[in-house]
DODRENKE-982673 format. One record per atom (N, C-alpha, C): residue number from 1; residue in one letter; atom name; x, z, y. Coordinates in steps of 0.001 Angstrom, whole numbers, plus 500000, padded with zeros to 6 digits. Last residue first. Example, Ala and Ser with C-alpha at 12.3 -4.5 7.8 and 13.67 -1.06 7.14 Angstrom:
<sites>
+-----+------+------+--------+--------+--------+
! pos ! code ! site !     xx !     zz !     yy !
+-----+------+------+--------+--------+--------+
!   2 !    S !    N ! 512850 ! 507080 ! 497750 !
!   2 !    S !   CA ! 513670 ! 507140 ! 498940 !
!   2 !    S !    C ! 512900 ! 507870 ! 500030 !
!   1 !    A !    N ! 513190 ! 507800 ! 494310 !
!   1 !    A !   CA ! 512300 ! 507800 ! 495500 !
!   1 !    A !    C ! 513200 ! 507800 ! 496700 !
+-----+------+------+--------+--------+--------+
</sites>
This chain:
<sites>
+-----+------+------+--------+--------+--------+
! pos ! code ! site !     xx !     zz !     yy !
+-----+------+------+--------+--------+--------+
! 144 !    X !    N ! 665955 ! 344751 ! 933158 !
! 144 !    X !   CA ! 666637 ! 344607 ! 934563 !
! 144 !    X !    C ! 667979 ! 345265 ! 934308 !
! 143 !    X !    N ! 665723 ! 342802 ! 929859 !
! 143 !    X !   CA ! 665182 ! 343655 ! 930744 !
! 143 !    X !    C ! 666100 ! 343790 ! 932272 !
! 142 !    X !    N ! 664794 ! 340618 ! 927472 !
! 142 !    X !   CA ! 665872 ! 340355 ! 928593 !
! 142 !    X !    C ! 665058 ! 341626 ! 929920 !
! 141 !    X !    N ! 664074 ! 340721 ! 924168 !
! 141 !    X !   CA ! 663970 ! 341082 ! 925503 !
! 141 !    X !    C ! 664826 ! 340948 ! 926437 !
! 140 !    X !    N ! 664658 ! 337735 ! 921921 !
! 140 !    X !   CA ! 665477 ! 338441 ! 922747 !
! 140 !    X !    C ! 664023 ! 339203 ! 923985 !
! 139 !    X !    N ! 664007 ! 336609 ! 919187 !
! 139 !    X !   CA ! 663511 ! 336828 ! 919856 !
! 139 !    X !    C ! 664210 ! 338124 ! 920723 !
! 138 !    X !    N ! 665400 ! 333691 ! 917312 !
! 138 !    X !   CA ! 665760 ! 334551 ! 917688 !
! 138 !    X !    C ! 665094 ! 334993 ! 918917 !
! 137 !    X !    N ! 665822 ! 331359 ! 914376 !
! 137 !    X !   CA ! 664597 ! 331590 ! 915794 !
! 137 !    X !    C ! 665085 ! 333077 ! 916188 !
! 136 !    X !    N ! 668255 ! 328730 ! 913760 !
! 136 !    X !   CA ! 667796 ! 330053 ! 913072 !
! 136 !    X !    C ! 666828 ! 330771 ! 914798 !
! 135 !    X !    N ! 669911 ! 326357 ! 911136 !
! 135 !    X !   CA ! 668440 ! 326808 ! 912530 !
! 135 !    X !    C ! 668531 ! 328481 ! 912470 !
! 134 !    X !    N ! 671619 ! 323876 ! 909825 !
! 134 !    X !   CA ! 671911 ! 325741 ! 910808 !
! 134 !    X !    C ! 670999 ! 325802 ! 911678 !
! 133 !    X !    N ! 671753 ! 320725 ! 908837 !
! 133 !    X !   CA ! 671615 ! 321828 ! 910220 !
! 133 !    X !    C ! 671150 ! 323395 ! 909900 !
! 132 !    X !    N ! 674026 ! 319112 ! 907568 !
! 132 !    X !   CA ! 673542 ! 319839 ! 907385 !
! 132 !    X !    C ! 673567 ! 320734 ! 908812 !
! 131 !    X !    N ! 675782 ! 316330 ! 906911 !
! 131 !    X !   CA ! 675397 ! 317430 ! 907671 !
! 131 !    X !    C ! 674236 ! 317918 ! 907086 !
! 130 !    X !    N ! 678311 ! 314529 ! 905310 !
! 130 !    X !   CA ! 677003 ! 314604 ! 905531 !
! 130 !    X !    C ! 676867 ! 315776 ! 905917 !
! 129 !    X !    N ! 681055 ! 311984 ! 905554 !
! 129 !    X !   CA ! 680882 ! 313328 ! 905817 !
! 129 !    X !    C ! 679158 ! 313231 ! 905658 !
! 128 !    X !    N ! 682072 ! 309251 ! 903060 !
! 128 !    X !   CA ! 680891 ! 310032 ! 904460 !
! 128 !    X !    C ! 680825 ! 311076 ! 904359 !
! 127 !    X !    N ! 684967 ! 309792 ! 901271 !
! 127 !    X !   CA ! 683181 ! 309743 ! 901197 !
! 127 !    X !    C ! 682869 ! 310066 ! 903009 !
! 126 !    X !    N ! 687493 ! 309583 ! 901294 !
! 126 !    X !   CA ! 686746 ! 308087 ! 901383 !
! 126 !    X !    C ! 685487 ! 308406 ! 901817 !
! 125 !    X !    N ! 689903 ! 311338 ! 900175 !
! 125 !    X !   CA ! 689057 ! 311368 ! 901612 !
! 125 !    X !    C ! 688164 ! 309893 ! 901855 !
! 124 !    X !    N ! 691781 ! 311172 ! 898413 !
! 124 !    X !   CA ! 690701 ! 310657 ! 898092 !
! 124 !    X !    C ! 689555 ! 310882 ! 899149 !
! 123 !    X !    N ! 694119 ! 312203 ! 899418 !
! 123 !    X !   CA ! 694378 ! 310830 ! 899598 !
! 123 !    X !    C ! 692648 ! 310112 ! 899002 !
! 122 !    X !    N ! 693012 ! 314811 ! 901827 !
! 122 !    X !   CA ! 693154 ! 314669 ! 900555 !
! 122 !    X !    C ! 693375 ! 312566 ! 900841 !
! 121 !    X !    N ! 692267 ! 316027 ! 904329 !
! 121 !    X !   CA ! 693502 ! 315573 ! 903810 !
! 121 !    X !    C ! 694274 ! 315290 ! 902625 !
! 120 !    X !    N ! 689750 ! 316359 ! 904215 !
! 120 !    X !   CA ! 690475 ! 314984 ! 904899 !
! 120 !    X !    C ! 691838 ! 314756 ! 904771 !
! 119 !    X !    N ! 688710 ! 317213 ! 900552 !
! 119 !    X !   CA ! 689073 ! 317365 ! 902057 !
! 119 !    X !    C ! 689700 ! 316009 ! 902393 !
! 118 !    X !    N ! 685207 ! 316838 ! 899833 !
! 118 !    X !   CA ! 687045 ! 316351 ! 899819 !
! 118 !    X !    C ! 687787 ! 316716 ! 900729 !
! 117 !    X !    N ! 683074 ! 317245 ! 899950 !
! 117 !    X !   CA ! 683372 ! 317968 ! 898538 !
! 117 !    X !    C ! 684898 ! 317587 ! 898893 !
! 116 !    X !    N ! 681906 ! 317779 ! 903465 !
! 116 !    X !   CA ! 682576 ! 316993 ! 902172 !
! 116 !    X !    C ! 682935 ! 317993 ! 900914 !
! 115 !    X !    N ! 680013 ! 318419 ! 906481 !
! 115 !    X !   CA ! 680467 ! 318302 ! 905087 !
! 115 !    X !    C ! 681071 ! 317620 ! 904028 !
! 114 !    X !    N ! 679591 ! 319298 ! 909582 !
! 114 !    X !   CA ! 679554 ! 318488 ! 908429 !
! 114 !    X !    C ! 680207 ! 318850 ! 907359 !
! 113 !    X !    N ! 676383 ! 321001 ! 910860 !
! 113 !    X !   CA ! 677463 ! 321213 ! 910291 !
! 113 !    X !    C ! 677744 ! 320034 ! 909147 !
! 112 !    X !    N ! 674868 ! 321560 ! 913770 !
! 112 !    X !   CA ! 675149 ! 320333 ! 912724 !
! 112 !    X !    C ! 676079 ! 320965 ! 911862 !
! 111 !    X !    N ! 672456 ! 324368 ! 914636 !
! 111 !    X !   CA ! 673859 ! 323303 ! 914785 !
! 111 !    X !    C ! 674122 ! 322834 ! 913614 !
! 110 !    X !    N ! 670149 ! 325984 ! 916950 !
! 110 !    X !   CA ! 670550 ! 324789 ! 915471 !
! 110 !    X !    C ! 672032 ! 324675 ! 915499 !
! 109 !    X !    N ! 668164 ! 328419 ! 917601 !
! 109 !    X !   CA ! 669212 ! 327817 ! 917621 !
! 109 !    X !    C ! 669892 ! 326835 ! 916522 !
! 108 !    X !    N ! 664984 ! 329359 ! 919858 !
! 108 !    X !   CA ! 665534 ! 328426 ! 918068 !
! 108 !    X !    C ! 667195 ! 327639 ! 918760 !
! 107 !    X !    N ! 664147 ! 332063 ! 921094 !
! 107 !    X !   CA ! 664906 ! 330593 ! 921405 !
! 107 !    X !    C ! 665387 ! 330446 ! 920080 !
! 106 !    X !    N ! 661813 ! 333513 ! 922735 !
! 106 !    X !   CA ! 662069 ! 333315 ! 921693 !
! 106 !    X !    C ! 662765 ! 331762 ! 921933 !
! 105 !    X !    N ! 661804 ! 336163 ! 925158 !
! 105 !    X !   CA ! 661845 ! 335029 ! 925050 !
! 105 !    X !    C ! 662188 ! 334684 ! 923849 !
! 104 !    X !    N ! 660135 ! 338621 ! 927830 !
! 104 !    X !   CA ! 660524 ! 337829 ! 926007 !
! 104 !    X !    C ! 660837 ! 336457 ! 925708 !
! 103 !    X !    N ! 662137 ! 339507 ! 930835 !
! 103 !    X !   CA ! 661096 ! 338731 ! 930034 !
! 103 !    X !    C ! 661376 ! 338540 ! 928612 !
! 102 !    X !    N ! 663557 ! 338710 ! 933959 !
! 102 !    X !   CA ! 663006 ! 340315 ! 932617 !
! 102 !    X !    C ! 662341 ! 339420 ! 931893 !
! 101 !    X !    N ! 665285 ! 335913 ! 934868 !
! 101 !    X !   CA ! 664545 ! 337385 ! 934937 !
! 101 !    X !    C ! 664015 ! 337912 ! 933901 !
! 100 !    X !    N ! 666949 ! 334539 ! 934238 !
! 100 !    X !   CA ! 666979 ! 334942 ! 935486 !
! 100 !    X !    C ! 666315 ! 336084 ! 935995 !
!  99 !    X !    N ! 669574 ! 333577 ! 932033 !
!  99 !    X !   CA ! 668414 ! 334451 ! 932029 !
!  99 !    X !    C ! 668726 ! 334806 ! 933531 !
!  98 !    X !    N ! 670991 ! 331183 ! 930963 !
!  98 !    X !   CA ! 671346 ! 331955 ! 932385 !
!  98 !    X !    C ! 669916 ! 332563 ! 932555 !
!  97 !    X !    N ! 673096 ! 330004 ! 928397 !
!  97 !    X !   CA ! 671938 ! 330294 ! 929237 !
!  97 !    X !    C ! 672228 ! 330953 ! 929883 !
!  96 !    X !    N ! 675807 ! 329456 ! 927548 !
!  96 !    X !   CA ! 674964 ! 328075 ! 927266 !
!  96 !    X !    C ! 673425 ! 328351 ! 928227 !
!  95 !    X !    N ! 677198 ! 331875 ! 928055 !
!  95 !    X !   CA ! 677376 ! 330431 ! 928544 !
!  95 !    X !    C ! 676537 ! 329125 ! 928455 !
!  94 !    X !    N ! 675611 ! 333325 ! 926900 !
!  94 !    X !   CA ! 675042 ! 333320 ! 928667 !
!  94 !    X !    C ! 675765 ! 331772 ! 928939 !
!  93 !    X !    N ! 676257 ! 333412 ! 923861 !
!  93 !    X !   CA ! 675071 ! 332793 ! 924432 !
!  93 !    X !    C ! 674799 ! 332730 ! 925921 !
!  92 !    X !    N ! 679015 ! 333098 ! 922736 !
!  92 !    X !   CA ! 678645 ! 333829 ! 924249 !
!  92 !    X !    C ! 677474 ! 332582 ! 924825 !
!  91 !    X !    N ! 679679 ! 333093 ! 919220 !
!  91 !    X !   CA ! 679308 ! 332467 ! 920247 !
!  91 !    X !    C ! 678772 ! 333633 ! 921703 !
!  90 !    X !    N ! 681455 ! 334399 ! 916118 !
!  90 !    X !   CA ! 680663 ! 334340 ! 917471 !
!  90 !    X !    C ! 680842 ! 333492 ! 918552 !
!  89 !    X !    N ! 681706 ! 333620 ! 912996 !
!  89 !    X !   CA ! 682206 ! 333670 ! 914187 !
!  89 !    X !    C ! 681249 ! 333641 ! 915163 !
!  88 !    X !    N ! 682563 ! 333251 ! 909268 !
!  88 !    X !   CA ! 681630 ! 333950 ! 910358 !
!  88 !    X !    C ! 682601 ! 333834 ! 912005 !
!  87 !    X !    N ! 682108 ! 332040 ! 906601 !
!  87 !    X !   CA ! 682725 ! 331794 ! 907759 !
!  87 !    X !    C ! 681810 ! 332694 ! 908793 !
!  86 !    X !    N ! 682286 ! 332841 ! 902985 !
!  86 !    X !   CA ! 681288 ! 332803 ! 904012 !
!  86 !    X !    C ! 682430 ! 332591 ! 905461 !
!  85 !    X !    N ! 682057 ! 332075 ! 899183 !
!  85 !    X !   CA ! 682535 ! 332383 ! 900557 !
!  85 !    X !    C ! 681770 ! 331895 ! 901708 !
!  84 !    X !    N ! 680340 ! 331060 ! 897481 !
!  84 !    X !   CA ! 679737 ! 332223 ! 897872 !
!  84 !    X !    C ! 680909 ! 332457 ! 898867 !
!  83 !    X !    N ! 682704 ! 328349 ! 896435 !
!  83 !    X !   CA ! 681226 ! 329488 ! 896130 !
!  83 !    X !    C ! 681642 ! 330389 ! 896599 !
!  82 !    X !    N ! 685128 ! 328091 ! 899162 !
!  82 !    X !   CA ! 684624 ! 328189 ! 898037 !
!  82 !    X !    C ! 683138 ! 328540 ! 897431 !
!  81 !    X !    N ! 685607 ! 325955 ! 901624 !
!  81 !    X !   CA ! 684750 ! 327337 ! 901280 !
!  81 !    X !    C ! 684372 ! 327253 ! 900122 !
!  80 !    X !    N ! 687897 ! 325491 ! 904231 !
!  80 !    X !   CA ! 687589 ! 325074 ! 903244 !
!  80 !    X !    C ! 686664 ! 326428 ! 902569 !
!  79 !    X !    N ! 687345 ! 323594 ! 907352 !
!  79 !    X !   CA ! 687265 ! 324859 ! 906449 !
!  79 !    X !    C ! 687302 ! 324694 ! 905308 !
!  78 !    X !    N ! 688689 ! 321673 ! 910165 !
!  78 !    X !   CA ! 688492 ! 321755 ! 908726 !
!  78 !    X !    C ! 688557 ! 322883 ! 908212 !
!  77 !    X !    N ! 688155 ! 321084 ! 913491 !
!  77 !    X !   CA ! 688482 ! 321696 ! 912499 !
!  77 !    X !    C ! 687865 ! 321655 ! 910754 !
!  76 !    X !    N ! 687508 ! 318401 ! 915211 !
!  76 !    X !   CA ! 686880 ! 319598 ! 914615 !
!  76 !    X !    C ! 687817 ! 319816 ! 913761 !
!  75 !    X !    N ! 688609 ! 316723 ! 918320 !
!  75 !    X !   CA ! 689146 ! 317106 ! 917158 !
!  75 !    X !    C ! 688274 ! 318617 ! 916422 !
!  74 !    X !    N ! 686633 ! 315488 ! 920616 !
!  74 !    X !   CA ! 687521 ! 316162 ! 920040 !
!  74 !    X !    C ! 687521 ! 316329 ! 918816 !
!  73 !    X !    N ! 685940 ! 312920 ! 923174 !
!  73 !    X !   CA ! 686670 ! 313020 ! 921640 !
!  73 !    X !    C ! 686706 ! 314681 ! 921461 !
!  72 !    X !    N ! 684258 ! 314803 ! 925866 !
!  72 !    X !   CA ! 683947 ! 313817 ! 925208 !
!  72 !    X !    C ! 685393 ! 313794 ! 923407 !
!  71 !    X !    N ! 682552 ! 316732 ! 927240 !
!  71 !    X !   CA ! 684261 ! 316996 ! 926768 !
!  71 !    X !    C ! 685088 ! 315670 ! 926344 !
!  70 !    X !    N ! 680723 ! 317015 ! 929636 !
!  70 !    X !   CA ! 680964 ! 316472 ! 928881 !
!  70 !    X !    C ! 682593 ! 316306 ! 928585 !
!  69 !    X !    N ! 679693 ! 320281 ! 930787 !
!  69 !    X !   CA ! 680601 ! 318984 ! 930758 !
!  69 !    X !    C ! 680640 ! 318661 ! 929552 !
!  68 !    X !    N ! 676623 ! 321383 ! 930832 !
!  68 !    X !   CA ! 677726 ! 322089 ! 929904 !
!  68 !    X !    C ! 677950 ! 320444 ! 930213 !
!  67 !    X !    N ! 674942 ! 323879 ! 933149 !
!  67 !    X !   CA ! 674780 ! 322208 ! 932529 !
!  67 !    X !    C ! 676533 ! 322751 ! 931938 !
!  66 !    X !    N ! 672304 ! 326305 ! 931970 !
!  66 !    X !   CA ! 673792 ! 325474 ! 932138 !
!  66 !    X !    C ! 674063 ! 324668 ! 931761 !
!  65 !    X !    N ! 669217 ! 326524 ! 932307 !
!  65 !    X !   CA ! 670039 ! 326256 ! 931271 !
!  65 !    X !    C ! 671448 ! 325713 ! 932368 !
!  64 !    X !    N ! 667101 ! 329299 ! 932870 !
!  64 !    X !   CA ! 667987 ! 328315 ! 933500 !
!  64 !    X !    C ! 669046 ! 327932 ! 932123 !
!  63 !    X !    N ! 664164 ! 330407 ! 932673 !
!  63 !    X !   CA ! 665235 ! 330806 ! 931756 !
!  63 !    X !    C ! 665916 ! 329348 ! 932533 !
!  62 !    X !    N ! 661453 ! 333573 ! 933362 !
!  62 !    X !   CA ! 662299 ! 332134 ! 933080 !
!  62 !    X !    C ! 663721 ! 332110 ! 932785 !
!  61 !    X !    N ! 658718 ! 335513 ! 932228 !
!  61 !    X !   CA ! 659555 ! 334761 ! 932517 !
!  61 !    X !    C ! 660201 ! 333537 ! 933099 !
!  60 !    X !    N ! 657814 ! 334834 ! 928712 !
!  60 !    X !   CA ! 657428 ! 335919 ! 929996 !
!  60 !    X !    C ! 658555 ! 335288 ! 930931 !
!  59 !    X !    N ! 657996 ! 333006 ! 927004 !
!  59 !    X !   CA ! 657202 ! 333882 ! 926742 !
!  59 !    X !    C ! 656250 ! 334425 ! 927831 !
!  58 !    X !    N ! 659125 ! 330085 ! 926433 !
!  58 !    X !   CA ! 659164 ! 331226 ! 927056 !
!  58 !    X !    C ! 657972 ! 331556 ! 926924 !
!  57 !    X !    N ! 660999 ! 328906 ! 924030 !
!  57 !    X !   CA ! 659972 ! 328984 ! 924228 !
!  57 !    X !    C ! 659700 ! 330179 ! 924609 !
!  56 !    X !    N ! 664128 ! 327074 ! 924197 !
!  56 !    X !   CA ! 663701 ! 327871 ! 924557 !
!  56 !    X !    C ! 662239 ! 327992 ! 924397 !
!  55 !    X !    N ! 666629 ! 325513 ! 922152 !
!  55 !    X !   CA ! 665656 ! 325323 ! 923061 !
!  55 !    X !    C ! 664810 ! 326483 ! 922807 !
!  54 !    X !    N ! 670314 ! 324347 ! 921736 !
!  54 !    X !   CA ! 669319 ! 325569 ! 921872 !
!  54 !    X !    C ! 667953 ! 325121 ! 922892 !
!  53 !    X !    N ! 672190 ! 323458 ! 919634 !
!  53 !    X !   CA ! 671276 ! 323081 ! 920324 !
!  53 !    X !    C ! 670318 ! 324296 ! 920193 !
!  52 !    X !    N ! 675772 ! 322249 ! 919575 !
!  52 !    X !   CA ! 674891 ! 323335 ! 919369 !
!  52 !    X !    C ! 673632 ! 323458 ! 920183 !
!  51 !    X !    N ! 677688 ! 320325 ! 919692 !
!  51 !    X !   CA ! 676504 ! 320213 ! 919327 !
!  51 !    X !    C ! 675824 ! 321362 ! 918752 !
!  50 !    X !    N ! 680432 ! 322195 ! 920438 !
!  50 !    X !   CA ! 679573 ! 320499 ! 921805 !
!  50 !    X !    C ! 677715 ! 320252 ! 920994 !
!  49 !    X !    N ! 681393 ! 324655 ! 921061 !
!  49 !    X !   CA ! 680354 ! 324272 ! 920294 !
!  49 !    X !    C ! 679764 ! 322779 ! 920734 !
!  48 !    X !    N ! 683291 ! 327032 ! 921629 !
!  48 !    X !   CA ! 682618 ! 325886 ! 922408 !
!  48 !    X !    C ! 681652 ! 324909 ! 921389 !
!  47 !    X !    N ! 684854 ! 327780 ! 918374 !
!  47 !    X !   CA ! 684607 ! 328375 ! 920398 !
!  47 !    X !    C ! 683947 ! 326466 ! 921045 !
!  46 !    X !    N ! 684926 ! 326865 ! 916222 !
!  46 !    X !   CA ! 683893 ! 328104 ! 916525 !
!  46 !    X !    C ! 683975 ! 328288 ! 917486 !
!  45 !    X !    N ! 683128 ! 323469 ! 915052 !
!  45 !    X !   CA ! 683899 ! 323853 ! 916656 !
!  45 !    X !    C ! 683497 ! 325938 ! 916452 !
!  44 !    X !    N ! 683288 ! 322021 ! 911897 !
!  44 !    X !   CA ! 682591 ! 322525 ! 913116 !
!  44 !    X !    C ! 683548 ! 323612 ! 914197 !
!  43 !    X !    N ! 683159 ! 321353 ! 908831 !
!  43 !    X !   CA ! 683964 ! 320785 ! 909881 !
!  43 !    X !    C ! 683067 ! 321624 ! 911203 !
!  42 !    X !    N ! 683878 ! 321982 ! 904985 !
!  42 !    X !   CA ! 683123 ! 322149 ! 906062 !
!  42 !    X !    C ! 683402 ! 321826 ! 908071 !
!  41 !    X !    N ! 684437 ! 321641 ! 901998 !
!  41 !    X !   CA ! 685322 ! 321422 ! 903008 !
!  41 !    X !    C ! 684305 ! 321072 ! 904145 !
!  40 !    X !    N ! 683826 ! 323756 ! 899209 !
!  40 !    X !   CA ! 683421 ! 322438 ! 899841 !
!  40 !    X !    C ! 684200 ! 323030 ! 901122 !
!  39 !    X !    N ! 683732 ! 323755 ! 895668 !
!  39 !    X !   CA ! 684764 ! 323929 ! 897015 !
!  39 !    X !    C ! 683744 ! 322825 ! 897954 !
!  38 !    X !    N ! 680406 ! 324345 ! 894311 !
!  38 !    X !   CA ! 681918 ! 323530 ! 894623 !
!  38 !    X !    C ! 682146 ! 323662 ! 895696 !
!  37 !    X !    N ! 677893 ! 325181 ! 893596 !
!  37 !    X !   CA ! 679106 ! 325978 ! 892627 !
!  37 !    X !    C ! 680584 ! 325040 ! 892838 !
!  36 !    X !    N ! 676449 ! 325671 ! 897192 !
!  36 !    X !   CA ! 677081 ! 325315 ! 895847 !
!  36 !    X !    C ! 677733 ! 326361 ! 894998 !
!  35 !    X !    N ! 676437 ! 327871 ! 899192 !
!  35 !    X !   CA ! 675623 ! 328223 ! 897928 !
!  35 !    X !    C ! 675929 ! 327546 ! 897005 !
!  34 !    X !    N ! 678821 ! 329160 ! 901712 !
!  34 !    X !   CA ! 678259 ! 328702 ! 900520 !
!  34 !    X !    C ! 677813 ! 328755 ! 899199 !
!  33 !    X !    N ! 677259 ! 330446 ! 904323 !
!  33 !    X !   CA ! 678018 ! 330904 ! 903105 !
!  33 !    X !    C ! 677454 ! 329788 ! 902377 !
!  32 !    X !    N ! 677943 ! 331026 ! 907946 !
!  32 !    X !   CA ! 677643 ! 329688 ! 907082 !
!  32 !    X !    C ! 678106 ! 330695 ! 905582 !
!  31 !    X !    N ! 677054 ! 332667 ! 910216 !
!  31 !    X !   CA ! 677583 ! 332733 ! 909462 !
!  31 !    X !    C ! 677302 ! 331997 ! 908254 !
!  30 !    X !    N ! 677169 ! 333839 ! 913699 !
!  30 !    X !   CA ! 676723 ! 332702 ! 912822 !
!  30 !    X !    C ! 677215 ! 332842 ! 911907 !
!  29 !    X !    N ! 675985 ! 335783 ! 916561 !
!  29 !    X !   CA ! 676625 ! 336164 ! 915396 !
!  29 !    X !    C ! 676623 ! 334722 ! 914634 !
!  28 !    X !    N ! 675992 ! 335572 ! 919780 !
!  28 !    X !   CA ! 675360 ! 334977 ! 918700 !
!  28 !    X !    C ! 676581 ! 335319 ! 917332 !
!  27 !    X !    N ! 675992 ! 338112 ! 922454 !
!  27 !    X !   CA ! 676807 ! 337186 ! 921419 !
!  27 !    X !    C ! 675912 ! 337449 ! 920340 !
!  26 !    X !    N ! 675282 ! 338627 ! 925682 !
!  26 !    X !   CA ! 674307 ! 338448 ! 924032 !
!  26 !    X !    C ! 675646 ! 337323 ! 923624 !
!  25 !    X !    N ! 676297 ! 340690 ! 928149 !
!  25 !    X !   CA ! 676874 ! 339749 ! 927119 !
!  25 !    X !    C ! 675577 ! 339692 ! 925987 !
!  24 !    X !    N ! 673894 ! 341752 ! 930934 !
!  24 !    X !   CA ! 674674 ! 342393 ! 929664 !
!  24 !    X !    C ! 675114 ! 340708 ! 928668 !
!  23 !    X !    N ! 671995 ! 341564 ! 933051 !
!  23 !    X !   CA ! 673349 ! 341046 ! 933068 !
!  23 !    X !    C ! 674884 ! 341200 ! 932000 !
!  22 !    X !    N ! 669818 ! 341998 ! 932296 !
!  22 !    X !   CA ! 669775 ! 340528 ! 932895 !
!  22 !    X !    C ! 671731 ! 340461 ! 932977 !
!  21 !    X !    N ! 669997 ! 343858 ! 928870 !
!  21 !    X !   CA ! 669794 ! 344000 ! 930637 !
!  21 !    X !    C ! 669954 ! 342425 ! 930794 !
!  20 !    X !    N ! 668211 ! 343622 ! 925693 !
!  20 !    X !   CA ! 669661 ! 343456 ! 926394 !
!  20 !    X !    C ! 668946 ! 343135 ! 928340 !
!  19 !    X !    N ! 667417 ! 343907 ! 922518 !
!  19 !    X !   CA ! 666898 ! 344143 ! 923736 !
!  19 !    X !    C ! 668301 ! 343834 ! 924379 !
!  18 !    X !    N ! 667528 ! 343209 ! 919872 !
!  18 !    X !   CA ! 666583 ! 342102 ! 920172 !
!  18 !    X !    C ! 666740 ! 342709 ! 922288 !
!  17 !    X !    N ! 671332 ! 343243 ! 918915 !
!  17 !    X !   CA ! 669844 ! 343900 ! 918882 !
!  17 !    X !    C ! 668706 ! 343304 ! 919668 !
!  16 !    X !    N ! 673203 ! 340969 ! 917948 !
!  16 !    X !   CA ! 673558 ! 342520 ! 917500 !
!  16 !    X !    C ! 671638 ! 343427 ! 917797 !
!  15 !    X !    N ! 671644 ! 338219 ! 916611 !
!  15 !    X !   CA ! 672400 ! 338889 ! 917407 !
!  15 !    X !    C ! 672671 ! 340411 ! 917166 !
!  14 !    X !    N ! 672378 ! 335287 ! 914640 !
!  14 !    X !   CA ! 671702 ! 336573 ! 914901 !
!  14 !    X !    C ! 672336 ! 337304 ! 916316 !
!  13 !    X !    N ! 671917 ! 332569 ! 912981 !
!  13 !    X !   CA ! 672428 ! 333172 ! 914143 !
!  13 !    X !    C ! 671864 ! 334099 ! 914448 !
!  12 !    X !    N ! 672935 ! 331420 ! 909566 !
!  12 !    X !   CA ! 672028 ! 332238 ! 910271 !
!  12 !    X !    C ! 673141 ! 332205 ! 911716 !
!  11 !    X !    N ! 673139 ! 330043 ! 905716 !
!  11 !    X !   CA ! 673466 ! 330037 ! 907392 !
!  11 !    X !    C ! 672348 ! 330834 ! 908149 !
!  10 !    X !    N ! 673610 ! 328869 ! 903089 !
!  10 !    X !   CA ! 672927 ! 329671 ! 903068 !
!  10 !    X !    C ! 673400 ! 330135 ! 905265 !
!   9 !    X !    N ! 674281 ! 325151 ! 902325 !
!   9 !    X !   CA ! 674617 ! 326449 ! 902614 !
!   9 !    X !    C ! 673570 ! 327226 ! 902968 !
!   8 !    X !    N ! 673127 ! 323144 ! 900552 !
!   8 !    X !   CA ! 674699 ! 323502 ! 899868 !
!   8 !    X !    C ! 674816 ! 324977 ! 900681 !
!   7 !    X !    N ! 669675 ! 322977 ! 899786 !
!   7 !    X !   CA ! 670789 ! 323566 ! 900719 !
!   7 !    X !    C ! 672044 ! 323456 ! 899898 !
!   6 !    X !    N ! 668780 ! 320305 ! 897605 !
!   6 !    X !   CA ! 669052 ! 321184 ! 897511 !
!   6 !    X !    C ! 669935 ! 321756 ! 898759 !
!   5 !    X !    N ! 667057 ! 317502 ! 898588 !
!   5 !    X !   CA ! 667844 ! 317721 ! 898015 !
!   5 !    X !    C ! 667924 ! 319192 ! 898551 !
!   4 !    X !    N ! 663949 ! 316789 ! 899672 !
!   4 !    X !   CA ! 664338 ! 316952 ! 897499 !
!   4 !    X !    C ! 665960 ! 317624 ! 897859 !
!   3 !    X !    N ! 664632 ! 316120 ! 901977 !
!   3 !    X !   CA ! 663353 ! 317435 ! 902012 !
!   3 !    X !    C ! 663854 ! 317917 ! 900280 !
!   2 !    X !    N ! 668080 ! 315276 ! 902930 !
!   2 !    X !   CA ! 666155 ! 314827 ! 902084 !
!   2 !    X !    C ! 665592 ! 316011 ! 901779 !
!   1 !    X !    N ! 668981 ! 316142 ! 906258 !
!   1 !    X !   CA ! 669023 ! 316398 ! 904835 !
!   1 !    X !    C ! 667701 ! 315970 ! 904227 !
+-----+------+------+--------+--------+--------+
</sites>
């Protein structure tokens, strides 16, 4: 996105609380709302995620990443989101990491999200989709 142009969305990944055991579920909360004043038609995966990018800065610790197959074509889904409506869905952060031991760790999560004012199933579907990335820094204890 140009540094001049304006967010269309307001987005976050959170989790339910910063502490969790080595072997307890962390689900990523995400929730895209839009800030335009136009319908907009939004595209992204809520189970499995192929471009969701997580990198780690360890603290204490270590942290194993899962290697994640390559899926290769698929088909994204289409949202449509009015002003100020919001999409929310969870992710199972162990699938993408594999905390091995106790420790703080702060991990920045991104993902692409594309975009149109059209939908694709409109006969005026012509424009380039454009993205927009979804960051958000999240500091987890990982205890025994």
């Amino acid at each position: 996105m140009d540094k001049t142009q304006k967010s269309m969305f307001d987005g976050s990944f959170q989790v339910e609380k910063n502490k969790y055991s080595l072997e307890e579920n962390i689900w990523l909360d995400f929730t895209i709302e839009n800030k335009s004043k136009k319908t907009v038609y939004v595209f992204f995966q809520k189970e499995n995620p192929e471009n969701l990018n997580i990198k780690i800065k360890e603290t204490k610790g270590y942290i194993k990443h899962l290697d994640k197959k390559e899926l290769g074509v698929s088909l994204v889904p289409e949202y449509q989101l009015k002003y100020e409506e919001q999409i929310n869905t969870k992710y199972l952060l162990n699938s993408f990491l594999e905390f091995k031991k106790k420790g703080i760790y702060e991990i920045m999560i991104s993902l692409d999200v594309e975009y149109n004012l059209v939908s694709i199933q409109s006969d005026q579907s012509k424009e380039i989709n454009k993205i927009e990335t979804i960051t958000s820094i999240i500091s987890l204890e990982i205890t025994e």
